[in-house]
mmCIF file of the N, C-alpha and C atoms, coordinates in Angstrom:
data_MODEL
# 
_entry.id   MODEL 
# 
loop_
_atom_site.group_PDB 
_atom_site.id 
_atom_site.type_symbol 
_atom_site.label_atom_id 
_atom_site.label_alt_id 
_atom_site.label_comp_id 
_atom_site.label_asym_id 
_atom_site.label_entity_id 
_atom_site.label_seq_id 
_atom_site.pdbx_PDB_ins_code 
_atom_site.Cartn_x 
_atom_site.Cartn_y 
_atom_site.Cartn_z 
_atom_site.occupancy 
_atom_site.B_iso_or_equiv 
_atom_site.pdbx_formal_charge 
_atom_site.auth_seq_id 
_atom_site.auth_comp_id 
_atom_site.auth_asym_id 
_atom_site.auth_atom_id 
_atom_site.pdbx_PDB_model_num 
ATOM 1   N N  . UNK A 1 1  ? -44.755 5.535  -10.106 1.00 0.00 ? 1  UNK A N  1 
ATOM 2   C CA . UNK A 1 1  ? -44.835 4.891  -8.825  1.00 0.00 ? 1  UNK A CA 1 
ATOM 3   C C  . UNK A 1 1  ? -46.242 5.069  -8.283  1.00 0.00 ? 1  UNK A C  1 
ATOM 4   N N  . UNK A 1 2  ? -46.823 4.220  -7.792  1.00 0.00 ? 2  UNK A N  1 
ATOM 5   C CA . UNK A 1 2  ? -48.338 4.018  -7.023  1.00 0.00 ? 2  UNK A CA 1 
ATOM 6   C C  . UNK A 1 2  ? -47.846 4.114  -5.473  1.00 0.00 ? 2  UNK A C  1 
ATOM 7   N N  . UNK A 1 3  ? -49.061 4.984  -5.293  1.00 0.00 ? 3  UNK A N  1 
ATOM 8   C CA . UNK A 1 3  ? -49.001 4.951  -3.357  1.00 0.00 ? 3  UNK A CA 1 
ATOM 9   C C  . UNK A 1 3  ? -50.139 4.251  -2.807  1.00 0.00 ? 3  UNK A C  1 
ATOM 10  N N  . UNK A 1 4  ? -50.369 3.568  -1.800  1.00 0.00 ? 4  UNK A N  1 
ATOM 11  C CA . UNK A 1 4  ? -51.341 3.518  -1.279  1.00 0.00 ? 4  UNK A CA 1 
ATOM 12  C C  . UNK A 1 4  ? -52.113 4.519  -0.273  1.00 0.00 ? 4  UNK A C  1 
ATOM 13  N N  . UNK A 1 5  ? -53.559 4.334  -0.660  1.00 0.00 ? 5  UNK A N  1 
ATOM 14  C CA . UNK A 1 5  ? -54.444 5.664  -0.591  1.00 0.00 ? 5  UNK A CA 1 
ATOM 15  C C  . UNK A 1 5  ? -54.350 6.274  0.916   1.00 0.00 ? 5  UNK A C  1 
ATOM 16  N N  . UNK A 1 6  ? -53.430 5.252  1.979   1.00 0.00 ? 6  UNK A N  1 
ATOM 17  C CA . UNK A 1 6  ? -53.449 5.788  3.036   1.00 0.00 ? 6  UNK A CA 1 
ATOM 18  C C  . UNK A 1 6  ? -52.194 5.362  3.880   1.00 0.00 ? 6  UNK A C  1 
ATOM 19  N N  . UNK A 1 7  ? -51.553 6.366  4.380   1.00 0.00 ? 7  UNK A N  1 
ATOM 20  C CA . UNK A 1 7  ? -50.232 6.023  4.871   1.00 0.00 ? 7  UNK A CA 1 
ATOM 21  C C  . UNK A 1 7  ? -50.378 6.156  6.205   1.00 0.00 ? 7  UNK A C  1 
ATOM 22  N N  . UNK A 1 8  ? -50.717 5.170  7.026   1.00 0.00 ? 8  UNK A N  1 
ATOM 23  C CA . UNK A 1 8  ? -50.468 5.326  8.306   1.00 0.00 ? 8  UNK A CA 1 
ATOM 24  C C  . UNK A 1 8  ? -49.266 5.691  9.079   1.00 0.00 ? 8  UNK A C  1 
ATOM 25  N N  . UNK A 1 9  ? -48.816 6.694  9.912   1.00 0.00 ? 9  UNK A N  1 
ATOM 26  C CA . UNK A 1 9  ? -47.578 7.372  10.814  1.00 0.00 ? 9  UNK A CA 1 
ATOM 27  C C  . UNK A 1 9  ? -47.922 7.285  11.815  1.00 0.00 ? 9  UNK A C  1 
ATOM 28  N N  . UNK A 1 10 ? -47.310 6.607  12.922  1.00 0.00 ? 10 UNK A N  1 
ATOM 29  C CA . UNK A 1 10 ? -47.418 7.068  14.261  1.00 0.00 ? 10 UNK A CA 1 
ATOM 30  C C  . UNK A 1 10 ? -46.698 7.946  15.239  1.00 0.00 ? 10 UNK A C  1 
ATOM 31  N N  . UNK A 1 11 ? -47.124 8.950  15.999  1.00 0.00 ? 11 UNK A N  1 
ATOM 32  C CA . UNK A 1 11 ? -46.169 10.275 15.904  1.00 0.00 ? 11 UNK A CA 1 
ATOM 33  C C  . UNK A 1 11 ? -45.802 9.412  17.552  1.00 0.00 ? 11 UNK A C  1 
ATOM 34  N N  . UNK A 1 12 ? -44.127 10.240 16.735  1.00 0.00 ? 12 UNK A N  1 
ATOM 35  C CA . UNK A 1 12 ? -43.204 9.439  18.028  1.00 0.00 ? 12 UNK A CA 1 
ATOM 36  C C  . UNK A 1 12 ? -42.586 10.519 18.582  1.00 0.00 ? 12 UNK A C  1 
ATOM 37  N N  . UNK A 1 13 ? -42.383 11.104 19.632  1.00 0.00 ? 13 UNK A N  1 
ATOM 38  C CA . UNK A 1 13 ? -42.075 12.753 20.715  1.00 0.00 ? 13 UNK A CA 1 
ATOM 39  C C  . UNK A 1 13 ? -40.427 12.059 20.136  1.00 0.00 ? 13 UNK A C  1 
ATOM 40  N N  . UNK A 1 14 ? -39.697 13.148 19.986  1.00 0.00 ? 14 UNK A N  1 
ATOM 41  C CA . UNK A 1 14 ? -38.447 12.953 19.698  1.00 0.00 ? 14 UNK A CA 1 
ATOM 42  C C  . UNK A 1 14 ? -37.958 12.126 18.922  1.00 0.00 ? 14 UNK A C  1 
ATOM 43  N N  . UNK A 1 15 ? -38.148 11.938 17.844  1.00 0.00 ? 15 UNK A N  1 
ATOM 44  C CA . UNK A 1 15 ? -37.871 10.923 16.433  1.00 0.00 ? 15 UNK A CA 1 
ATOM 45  C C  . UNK A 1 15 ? -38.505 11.890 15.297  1.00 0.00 ? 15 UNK A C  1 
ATOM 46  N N  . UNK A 1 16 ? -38.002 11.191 14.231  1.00 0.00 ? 16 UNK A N  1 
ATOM 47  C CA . UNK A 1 16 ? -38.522 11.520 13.286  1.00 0.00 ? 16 UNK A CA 1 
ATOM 48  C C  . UNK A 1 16 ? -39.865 12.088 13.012  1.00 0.00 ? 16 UNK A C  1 
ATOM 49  N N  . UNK A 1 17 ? -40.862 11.784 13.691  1.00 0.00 ? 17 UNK A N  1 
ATOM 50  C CA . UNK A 1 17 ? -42.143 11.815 13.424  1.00 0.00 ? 17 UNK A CA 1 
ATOM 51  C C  . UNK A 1 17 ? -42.705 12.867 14.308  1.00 0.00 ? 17 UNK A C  1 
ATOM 52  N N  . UNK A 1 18 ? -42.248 13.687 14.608  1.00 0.00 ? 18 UNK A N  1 
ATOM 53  C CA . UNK A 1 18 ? -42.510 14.710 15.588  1.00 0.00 ? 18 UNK A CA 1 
ATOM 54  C C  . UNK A 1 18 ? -42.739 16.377 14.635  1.00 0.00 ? 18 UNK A C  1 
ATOM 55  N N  . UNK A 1 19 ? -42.540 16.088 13.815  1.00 0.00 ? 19 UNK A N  1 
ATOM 56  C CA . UNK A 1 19 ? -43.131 16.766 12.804  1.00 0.00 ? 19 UNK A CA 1 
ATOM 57  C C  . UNK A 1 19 ? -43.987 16.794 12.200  1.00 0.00 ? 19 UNK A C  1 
ATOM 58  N N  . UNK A 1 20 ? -45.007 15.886 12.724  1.00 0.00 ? 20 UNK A N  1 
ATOM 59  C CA . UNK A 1 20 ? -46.674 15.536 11.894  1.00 0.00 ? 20 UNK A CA 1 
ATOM 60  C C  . UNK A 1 20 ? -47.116 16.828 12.023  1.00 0.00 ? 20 UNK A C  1 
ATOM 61  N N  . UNK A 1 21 ? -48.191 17.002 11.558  1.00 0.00 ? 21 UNK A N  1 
ATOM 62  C CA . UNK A 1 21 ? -49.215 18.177 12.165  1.00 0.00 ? 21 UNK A CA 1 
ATOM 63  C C  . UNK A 1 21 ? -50.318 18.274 11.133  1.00 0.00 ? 21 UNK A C  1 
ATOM 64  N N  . UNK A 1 22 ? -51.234 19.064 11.772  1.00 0.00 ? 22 UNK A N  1 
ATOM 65  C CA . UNK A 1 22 ? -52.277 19.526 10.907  1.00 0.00 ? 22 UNK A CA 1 
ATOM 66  C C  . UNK A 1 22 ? -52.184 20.557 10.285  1.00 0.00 ? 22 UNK A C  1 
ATOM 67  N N  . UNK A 1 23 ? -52.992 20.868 9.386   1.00 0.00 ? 23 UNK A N  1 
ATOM 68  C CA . UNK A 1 23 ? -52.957 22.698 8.511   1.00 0.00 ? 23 UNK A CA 1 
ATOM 69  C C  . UNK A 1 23 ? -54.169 22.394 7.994   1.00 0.00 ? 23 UNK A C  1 
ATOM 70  N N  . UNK A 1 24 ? -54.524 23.808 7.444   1.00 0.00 ? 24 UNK A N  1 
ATOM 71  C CA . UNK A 1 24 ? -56.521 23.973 7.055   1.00 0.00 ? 24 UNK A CA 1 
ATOM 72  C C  . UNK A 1 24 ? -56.806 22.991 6.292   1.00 0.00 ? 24 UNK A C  1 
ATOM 73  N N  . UNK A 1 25 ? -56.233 22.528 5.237   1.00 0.00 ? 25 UNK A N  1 
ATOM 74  C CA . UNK A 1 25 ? -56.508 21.214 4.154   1.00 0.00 ? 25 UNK A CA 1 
ATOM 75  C C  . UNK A 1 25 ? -56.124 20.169 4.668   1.00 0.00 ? 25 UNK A C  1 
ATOM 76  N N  . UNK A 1 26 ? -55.753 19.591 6.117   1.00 0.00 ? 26 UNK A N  1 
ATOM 77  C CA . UNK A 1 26 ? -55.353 18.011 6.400   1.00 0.00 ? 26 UNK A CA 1 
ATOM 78  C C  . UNK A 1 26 ? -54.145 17.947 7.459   1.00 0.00 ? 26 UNK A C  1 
ATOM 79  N N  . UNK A 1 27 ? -53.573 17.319 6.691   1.00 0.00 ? 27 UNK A N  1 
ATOM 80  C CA . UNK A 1 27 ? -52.189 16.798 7.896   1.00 0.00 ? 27 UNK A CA 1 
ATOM 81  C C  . UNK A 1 27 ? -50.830 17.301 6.649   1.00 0.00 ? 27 UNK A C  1 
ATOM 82  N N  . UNK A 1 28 ? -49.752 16.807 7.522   1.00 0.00 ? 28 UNK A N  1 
ATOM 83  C CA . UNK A 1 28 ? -48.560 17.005 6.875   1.00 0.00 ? 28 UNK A CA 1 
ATOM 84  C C  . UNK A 1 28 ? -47.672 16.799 7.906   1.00 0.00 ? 28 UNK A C  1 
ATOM 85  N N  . UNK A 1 29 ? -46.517 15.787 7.013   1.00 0.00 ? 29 UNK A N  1 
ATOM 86  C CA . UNK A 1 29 ? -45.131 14.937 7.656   1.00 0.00 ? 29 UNK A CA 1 
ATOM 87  C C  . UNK A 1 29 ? -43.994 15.731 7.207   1.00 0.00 ? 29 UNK A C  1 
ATOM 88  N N  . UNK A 1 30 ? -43.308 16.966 7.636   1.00 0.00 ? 30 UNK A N  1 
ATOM 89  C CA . UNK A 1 30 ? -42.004 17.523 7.342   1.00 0.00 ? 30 UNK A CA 1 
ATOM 90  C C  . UNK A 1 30 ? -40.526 17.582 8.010   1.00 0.00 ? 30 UNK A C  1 
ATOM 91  N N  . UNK A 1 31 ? -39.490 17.798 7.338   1.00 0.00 ? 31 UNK A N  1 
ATOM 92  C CA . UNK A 1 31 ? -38.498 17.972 7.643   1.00 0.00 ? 31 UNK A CA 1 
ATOM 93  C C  . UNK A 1 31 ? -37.519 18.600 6.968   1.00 0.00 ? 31 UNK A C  1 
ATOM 94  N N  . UNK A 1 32 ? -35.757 18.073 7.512   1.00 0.00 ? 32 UNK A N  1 
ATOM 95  C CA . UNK A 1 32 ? -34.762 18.857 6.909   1.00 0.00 ? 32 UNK A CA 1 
ATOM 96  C C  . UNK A 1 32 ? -34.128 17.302 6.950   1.00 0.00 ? 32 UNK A C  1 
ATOM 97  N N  . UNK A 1 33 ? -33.267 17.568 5.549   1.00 0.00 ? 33 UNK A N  1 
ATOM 98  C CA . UNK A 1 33 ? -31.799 16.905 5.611   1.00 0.00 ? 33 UNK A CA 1 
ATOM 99  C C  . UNK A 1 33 ? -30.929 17.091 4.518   1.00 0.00 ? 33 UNK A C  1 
ATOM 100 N N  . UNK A 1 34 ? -30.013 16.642 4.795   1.00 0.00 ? 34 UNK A N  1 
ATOM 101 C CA . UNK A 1 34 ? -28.965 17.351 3.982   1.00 0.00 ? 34 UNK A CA 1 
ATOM 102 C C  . UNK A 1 34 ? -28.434 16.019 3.477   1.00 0.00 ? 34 UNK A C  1 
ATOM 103 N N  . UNK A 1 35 ? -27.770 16.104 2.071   1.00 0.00 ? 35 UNK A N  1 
ATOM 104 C CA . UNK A 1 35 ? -27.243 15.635 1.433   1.00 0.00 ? 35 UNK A CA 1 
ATOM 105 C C  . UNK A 1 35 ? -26.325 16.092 -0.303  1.00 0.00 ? 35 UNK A C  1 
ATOM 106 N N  . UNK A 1 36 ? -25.249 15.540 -0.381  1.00 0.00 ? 36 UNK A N  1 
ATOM 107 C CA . UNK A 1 36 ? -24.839 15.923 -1.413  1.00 0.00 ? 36 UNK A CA 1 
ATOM 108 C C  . UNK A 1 36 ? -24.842 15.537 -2.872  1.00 0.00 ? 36 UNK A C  1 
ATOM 109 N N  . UNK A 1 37 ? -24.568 15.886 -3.931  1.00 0.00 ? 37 UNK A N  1 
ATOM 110 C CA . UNK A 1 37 ? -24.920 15.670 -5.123  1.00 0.00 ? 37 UNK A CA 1 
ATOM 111 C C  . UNK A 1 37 ? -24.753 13.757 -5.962  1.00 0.00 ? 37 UNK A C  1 
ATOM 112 N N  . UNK A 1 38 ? -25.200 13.329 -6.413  1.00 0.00 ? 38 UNK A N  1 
ATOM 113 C CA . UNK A 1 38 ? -24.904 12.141 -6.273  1.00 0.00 ? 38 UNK A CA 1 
ATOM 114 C C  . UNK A 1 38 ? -23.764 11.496 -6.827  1.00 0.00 ? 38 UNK A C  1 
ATOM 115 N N  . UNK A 1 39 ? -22.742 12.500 -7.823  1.00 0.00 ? 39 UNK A N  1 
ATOM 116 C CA . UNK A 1 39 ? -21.575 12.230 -8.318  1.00 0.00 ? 39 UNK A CA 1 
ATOM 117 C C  . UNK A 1 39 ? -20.299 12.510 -6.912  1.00 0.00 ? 39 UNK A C  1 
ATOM 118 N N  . UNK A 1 40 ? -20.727 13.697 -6.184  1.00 0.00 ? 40 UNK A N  1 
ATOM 119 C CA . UNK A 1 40 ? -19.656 14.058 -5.299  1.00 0.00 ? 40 UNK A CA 1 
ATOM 120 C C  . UNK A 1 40 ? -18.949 12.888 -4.512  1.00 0.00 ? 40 UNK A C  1 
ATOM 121 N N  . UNK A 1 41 ? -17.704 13.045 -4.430  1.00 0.00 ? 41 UNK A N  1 
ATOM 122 C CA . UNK A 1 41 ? -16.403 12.192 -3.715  1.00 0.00 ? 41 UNK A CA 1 
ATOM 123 C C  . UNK A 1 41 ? -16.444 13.087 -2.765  1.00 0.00 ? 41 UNK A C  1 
ATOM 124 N N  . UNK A 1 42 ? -15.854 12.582 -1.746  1.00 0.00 ? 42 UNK A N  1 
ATOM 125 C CA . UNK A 1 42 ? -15.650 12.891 0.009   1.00 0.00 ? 42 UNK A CA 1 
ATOM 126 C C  . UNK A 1 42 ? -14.213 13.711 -0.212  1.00 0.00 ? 42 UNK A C  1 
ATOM 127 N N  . UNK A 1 43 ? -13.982 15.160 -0.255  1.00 0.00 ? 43 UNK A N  1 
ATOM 128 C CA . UNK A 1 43 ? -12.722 16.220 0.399   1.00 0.00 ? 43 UNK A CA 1 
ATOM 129 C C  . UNK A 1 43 ? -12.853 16.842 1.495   1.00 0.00 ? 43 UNK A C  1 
ATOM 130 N N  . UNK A 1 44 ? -11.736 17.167 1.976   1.00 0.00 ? 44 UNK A N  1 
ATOM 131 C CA . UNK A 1 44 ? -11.091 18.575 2.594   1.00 0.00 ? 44 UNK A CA 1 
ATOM 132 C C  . UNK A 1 44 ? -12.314 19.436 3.153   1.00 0.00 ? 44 UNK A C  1 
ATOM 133 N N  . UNK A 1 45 ? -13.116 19.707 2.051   1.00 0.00 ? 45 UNK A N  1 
ATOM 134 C CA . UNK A 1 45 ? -14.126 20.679 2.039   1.00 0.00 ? 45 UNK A CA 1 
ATOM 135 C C  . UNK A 1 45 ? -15.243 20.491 1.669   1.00 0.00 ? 45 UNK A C  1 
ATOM 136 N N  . UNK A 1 46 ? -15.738 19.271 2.496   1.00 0.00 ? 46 UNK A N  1 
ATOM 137 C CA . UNK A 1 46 ? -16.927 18.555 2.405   1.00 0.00 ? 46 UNK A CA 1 
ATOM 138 C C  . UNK A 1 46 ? -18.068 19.525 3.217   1.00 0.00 ? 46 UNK A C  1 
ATOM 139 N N  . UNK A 1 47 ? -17.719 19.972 4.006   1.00 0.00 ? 47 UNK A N  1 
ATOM 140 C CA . UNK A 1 47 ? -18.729 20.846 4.468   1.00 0.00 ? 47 UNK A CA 1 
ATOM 141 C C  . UNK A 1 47 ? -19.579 21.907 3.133   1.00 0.00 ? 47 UNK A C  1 
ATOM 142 N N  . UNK A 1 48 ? -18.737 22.277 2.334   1.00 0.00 ? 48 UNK A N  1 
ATOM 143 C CA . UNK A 1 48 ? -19.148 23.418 1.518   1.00 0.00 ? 48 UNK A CA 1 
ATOM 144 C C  . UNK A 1 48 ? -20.151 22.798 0.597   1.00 0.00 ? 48 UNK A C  1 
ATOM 145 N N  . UNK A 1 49 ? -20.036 21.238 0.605   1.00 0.00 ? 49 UNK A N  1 
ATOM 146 C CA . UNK A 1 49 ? -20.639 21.113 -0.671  1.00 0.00 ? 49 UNK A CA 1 
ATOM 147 C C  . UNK A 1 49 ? -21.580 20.296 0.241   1.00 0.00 ? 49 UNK A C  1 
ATOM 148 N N  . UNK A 1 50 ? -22.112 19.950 1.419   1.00 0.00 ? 50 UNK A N  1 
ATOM 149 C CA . UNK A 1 50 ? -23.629 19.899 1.990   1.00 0.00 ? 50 UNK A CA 1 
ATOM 150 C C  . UNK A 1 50 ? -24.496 20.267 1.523   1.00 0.00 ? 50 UNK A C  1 
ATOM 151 N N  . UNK A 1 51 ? -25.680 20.293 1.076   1.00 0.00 ? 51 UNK A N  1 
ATOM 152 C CA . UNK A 1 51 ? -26.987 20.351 0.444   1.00 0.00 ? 51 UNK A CA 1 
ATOM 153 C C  . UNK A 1 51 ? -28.042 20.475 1.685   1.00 0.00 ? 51 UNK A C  1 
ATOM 154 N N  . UNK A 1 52 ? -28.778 21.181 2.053   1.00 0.00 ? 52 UNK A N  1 
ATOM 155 C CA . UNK A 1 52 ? -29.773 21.049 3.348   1.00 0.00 ? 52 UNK A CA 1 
ATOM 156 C C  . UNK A 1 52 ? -31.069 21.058 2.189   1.00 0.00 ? 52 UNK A C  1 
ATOM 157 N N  . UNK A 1 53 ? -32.298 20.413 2.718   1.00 0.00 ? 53 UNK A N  1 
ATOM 158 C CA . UNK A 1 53 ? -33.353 20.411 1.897   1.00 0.00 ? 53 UNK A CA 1 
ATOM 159 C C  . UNK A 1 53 ? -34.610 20.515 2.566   1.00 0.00 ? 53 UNK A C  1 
ATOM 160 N N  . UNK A 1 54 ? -35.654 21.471 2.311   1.00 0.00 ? 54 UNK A N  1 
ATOM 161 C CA . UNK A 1 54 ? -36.845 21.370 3.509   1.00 0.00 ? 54 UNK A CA 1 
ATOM 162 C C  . UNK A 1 54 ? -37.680 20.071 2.591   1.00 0.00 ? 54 UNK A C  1 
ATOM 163 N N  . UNK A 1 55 ? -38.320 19.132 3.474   1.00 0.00 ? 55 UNK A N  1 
ATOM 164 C CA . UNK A 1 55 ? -39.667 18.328 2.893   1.00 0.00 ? 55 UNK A CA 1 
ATOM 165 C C  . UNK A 1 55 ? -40.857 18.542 3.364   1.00 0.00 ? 55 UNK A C  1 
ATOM 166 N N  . UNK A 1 56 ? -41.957 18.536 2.966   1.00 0.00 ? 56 UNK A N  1 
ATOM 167 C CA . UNK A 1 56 ? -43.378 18.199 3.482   1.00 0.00 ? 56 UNK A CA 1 
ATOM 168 C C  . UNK A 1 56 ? -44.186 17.066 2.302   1.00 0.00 ? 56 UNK A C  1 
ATOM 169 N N  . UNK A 1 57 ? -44.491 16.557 3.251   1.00 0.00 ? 57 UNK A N  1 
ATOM 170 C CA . UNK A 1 57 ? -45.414 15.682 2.378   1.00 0.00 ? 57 UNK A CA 1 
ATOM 171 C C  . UNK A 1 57 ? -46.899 16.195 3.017   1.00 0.00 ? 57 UNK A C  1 
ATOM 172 N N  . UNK A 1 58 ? -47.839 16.283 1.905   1.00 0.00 ? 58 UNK A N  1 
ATOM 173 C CA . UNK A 1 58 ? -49.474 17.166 2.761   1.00 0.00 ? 58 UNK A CA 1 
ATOM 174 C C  . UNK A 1 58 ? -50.386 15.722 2.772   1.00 0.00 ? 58 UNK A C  1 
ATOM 175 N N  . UNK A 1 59 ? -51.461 16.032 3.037   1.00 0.00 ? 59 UNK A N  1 
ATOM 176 C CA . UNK A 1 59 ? -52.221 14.308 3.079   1.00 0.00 ? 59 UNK A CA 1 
ATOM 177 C C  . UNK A 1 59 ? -53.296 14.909 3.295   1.00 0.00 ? 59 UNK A C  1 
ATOM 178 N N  . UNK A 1 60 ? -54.429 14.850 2.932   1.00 0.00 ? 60 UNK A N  1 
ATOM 179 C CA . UNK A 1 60 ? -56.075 14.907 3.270   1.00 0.00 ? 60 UNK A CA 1 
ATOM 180 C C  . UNK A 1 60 ? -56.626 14.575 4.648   1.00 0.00 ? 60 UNK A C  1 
ATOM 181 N N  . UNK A 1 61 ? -57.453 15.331 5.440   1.00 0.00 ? 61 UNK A N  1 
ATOM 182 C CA . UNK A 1 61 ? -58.159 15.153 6.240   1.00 0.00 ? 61 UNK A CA 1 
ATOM 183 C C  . UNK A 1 61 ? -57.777 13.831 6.780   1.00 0.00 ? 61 UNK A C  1 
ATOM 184 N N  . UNK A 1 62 ? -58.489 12.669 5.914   1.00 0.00 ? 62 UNK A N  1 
ATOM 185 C CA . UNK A 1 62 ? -58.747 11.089 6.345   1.00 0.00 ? 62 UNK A CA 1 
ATOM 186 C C  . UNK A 1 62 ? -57.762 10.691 6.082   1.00 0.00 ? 62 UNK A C  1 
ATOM 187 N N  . UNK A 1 63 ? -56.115 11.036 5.697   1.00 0.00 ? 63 UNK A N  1 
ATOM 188 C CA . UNK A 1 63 ? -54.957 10.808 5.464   1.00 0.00 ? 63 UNK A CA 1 
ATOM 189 C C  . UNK A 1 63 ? -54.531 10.640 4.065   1.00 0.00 ? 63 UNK A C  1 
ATOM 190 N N  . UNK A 1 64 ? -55.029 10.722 2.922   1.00 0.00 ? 64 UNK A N  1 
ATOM 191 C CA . UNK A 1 64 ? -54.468 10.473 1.830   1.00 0.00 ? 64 UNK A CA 1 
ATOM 192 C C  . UNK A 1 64 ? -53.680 11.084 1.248   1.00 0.00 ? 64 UNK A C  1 
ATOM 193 N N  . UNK A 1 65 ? -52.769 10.697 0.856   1.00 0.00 ? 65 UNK A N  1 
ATOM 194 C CA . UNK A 1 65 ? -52.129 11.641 0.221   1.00 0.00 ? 65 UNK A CA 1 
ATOM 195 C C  . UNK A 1 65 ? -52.027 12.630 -0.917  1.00 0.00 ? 65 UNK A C  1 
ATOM 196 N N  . UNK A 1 66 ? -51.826 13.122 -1.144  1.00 0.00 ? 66 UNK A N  1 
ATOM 197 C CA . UNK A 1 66 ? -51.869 14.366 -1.425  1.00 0.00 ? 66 UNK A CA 1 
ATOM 198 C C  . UNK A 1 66 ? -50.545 14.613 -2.497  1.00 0.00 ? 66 UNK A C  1 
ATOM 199 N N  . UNK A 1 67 ? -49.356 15.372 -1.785  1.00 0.00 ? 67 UNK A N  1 
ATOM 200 C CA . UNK A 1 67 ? -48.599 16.120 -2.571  1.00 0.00 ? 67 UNK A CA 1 
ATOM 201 C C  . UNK A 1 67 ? -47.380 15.586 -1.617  1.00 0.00 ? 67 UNK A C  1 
ATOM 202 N N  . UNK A 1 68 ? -46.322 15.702 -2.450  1.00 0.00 ? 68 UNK A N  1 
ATOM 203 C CA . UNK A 1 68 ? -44.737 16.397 -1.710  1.00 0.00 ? 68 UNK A CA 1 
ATOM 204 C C  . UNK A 1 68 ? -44.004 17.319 -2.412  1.00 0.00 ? 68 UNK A C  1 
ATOM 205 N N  . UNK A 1 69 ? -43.300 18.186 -1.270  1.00 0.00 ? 69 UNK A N  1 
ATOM 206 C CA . UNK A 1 69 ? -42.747 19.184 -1.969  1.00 0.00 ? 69 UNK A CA 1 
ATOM 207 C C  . UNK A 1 69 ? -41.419 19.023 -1.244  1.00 0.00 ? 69 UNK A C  1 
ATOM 208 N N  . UNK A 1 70 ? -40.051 19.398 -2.283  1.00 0.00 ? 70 UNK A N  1 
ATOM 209 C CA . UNK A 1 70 ? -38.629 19.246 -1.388  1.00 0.00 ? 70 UNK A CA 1 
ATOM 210 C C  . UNK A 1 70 ? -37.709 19.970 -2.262  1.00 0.00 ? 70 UNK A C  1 
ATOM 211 N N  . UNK A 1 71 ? -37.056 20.989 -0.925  1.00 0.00 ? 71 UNK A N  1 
ATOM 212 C CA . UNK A 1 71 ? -36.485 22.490 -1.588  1.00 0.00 ? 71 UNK A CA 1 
ATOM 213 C C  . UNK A 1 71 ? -35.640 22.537 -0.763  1.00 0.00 ? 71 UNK A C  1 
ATOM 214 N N  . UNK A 1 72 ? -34.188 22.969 -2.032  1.00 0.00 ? 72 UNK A N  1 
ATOM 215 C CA . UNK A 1 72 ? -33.136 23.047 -1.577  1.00 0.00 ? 72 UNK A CA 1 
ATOM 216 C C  . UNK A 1 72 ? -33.210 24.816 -0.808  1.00 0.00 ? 72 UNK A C  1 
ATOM 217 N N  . UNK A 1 73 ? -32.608 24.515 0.555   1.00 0.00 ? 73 UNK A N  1 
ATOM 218 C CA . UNK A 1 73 ? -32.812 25.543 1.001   1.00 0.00 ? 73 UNK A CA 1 
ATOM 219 C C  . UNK A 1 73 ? -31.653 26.720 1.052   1.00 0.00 ? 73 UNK A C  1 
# 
C-alpha cells in the first residue's frame, strides 16, 4: 500500500482528533478501540472476548509519515 507523503488532520476538541500532538521527532495521531477477532460470532459473553488496542501513528516535523504502531493492550 502507498501513502501520500502528507496527511493533512484537522484537530477537532472532542472527536476523534483530539489526540494529535507533538513529541521530540514530530507529531502523532493516537488512540484506543476495541474490537474482536474476525471469525468471532456475537454470545452471552461477548464482553470477555473484547479486544482493546492502543494506536499511534508518528509523522515528521512537516507531517510525513512516518510509522504506525497498534497493541493489543
Amino acid at each position: 500500500m502507498t501513502y501520500p507523503e502528507v496527511i493533512p488532520i484537522s484537530y477537532e476538541p472532542a472527536y476523534h482528533t483530539d489526540s494529535i500532538g507533538q513529541w521530540c521527532d514530530g507529531q502523532f495521531l493516537g488512540g484506543v478501540v476495541a474490537a474482536f477477532r474476525e471469525d468471532y460470532s456475537m454470545t452471552e459473553d461477548w464482553l470477555s472476548h473484547k479486544r482493546w488496542y492502543a494506536i499511534l501513528h508518528r509523522f515528521s516535523p512537516d507531517g510525513s509519515y512516518l510509522d504506525s504502531r497498534i497493541e493489543c493492550t
